[in-house]
C-alpha positions as CSV (number, residue, x, y, z in Angstrom):
1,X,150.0,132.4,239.8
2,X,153.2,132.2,237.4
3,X,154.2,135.1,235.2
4,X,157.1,135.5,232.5
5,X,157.7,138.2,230.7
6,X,154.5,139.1,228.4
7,X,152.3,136.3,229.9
8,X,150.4,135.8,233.6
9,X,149.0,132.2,234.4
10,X,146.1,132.2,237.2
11,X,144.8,128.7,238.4
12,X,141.6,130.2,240.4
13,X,139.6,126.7,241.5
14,X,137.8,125.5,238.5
15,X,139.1,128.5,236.0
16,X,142.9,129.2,234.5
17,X,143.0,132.2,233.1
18,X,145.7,133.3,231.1
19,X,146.4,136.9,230.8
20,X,148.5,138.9,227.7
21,X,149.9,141.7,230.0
22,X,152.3,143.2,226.9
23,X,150.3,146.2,226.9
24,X,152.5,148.8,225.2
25,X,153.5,146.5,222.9
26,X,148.8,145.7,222.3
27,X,150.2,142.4,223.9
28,X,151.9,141.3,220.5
29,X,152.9,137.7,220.8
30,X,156.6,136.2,221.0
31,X,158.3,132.9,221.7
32,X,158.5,133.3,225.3
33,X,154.6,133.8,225.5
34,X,154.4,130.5,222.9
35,X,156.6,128.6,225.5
36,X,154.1,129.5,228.6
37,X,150.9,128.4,226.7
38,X,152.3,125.4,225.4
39,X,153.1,124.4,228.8
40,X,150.0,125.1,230.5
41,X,147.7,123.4,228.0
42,X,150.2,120.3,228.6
43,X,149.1,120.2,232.0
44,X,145.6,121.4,231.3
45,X,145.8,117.9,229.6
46,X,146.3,116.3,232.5
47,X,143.5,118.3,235.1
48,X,140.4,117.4,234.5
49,X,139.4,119.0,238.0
50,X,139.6,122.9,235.9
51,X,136.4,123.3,233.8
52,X,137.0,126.3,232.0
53,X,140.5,128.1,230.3
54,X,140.1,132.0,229.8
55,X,142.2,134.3,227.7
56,X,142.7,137.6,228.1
57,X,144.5,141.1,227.6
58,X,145.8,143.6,229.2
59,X,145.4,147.5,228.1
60,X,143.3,148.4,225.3
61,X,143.9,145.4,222.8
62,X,143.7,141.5,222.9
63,X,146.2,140.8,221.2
64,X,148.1,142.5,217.7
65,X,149.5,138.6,216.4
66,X,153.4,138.2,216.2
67,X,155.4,140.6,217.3
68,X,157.3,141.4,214.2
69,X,160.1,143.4,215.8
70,X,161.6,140.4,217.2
71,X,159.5,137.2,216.5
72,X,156.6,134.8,217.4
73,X,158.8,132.2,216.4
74,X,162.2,130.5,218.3
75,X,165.5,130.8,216.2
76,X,165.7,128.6,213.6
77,X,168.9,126.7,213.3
78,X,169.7,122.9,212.0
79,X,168.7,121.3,208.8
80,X,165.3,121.9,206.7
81,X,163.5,119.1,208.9
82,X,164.4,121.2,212.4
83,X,163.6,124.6,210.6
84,X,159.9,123.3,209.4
85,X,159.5,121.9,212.7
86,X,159.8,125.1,214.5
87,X,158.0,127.1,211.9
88,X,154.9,125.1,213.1
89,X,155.1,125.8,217.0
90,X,152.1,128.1,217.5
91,X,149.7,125.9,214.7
92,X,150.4,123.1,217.0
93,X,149.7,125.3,219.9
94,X,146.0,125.7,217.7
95,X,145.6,122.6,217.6
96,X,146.2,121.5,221.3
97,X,143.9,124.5,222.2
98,X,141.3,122.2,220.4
99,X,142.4,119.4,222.3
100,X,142.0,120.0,225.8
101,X,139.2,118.7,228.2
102,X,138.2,122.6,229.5
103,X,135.8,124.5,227.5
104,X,137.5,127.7,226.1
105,X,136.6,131.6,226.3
106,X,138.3,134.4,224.5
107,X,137.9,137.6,226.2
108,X,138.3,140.0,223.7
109,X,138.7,144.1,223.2
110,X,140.5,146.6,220.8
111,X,143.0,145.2,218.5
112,X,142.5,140.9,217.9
113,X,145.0,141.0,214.9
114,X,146.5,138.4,212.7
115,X,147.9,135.0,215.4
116,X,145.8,136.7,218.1
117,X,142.8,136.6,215.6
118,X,143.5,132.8,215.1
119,X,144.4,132.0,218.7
120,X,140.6,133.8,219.6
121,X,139.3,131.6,216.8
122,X,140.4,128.2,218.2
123,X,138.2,129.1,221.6
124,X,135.2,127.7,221.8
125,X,132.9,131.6,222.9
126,X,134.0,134.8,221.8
127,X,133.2,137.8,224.2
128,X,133.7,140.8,222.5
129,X,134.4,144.6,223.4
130,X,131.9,147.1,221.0
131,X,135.4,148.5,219.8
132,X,136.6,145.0,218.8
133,X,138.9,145.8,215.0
134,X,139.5,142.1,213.7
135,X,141.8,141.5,210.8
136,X,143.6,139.0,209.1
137,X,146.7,140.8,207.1
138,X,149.0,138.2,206.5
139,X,148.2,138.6,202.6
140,X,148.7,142.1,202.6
141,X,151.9,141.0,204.5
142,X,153.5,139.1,201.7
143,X,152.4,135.8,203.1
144,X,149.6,133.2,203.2
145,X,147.5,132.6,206.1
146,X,149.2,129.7,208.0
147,X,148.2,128.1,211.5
148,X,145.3,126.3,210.1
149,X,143.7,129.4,209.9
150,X,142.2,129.4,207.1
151,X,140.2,126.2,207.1
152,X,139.8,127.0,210.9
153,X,137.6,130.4,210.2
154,X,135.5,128.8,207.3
155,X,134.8,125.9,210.0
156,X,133.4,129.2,212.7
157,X,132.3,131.5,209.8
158,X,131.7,129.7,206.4
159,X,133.7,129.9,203.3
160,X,132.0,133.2,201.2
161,X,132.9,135.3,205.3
162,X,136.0,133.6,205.5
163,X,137.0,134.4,201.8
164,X,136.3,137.7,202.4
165,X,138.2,139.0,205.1
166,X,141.1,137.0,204.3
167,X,141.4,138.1,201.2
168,X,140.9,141.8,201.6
169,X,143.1,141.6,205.0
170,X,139.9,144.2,205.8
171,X,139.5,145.8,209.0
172,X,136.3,144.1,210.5
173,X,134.2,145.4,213.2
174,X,132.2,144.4,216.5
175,X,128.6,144.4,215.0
176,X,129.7,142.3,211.5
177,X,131.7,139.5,214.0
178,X,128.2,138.8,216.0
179,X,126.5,138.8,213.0
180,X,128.5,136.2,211.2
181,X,129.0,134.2,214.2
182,X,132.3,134.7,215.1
183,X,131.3,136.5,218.3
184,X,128.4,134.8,220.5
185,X,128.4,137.8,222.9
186,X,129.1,141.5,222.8
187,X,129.5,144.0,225.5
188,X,130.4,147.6,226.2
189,X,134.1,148.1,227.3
190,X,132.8,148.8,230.4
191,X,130.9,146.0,231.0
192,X,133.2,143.1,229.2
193,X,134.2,142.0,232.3
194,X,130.9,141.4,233.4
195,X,129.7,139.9,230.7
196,X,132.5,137.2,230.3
197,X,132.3,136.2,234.2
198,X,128.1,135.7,233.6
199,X,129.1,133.6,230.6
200,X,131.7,131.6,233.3
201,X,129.2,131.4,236.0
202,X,127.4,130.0,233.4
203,X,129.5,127.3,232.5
204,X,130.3,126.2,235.5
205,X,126.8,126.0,236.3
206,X,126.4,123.2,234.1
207,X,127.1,120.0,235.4
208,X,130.9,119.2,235.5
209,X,130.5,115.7,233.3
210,X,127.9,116.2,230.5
211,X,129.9,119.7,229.9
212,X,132.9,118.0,229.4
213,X,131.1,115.2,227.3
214,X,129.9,117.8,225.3
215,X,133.0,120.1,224.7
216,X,134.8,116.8,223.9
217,X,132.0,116.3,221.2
218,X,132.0,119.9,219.4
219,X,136.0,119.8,218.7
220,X,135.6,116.1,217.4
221,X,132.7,117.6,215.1
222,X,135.1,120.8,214.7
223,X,138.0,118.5,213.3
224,X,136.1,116.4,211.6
225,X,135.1,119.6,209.1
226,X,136.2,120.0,205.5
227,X,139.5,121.0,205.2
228,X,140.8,121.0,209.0
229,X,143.1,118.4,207.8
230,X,145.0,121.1,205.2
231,X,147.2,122.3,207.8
232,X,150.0,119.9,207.5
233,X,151.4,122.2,204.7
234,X,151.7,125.3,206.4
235,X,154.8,125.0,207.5
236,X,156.2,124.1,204.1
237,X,154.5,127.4,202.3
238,X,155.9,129.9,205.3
239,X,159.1,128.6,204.9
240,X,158.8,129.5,201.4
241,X,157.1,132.7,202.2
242,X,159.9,133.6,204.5
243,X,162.8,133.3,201.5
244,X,161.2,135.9,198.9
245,X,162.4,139.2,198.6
246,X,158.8,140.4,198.0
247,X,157.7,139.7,201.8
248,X,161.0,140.9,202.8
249,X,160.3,144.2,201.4
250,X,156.4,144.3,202.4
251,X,157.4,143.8,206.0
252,X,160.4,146.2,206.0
253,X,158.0,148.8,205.5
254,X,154.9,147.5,207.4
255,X,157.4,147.2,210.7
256,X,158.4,151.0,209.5
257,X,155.2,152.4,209.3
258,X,153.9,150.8,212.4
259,X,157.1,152.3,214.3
260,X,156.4,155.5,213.3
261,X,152.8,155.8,214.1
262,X,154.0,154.8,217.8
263,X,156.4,157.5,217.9
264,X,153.3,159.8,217.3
């Protein structure tokens, strides 16, 4: 097991799980917890011995997206060509979530907010809590959604869902994620657990090769759909994002108001 600050690795046999354990903070995402993931799909890569990659969170949310007291993103120095590079850290952390020979499970209760939202998307099962509150607020945020996100929810959801809670940056519940999709399982909080170690022993179950074969086939088929190549421009547009004073403002007083409502 390796742990840093906000992040807790497990290689158990045939399973890595990797646990959010920023619980006072609903396991809000930073730099640091960017750096460990990056690093263990790199050697997830290269281990074709571990079958499944699980991702979990401590305390009563997944995960609440960037942490926007500090930042989900490293300091940004250098020219315009470094500063768009780094900008695009955790979409290429998306996209090598796609990439990897394990199949993929998002173990998922409370808050799944924003870059948590996104990272849960990019798995291939969703286990969800009943009080599972989903949202996408980047718009109401001052900025577009980036990552890849949106092309990557239309791929899970369809374009009319996707539209929808993008748009509104809506709260979104359990029952409405199984129903579009986005969820294959649901579960109690009690028994979440339970349900996401029957959906491993599951997995592993299955026959070590033709699993692989076939997780290798659904994320070709999952690239290969319209719009997963949009991406590229992400970067570019939060850049932009980042420089008006209208998104400065809206996330003055979002950071505010969520800092008071702790202090209740």
């Amino acid at each position: 097991m390796t742990e840093t600050t906000g992040i807790r690795v497990i290689y158990e046999d045939s399973v890595v799980r990797l646990i959010f354990n920023r619980p006072k903070q609903l396991n809000a995402l930073n730099d640091d917890i960017r750096k460990v993931i990056a690093s263990t799909l790199n050697d997830l890569m290269e281990r074709p011995d571990i079958r499944l990659l699980v991702i979990s969170g401590e305390g009563k949310s997944f995960c609440s997206g960037a942490d926007l007291k500090t930042t989900s993103y490293p300091k940004v120095e250098g020219d315009w060509s470094t500063r768009r590079n780094r900008t695009a850290t955790w979409q290429r952390v998306l996209e090598q979530l796609d990439r990897i020979p394990q199949v993929t499970i998002a173990s998922i209760q409370g808050h799944v907010i924003g870059g948590g939202a996104l990272l849960a998307t990019a798995c291939d099962f969703r286990v969800i809590s009943e009080d599972v509150v989903f949202r996408i607020p980047e718009l109401a945020l001052g900025i577009p959604n980036v990552w890849n996100g949106t092309p990557l929810l239309v791929r899970e959801v369809g374009l009319p869902t996707a539209r929808d809670w993008i748009m509104t940056a809506r709260k979104v519940d359990a029952a409405e994620l199984k129903q579009s999709g986005w969820a294959q399982r649901i579960a109690s909080p009690e028994e979440l657990n339970e349900v996401t170690e029957t959906l491993i022993d599951e997995l592993i179950a299955v026959p070590a090769a033709s699993l692989a074969m076939t997780r290798s086939m659904t994320s070709a088929l999952g690239r290969s759909a319209s719009g997963m190549a949009m991406g590229w421009a992400d970067a570019d547009l939060q850049q932009w994002a980042f420089t008006e004073e209208e998104y400065k403002e809206t996330i003055r007083s979002y950071t505010q108001s969520v800092s008071d409502k702790f202090k209740k």
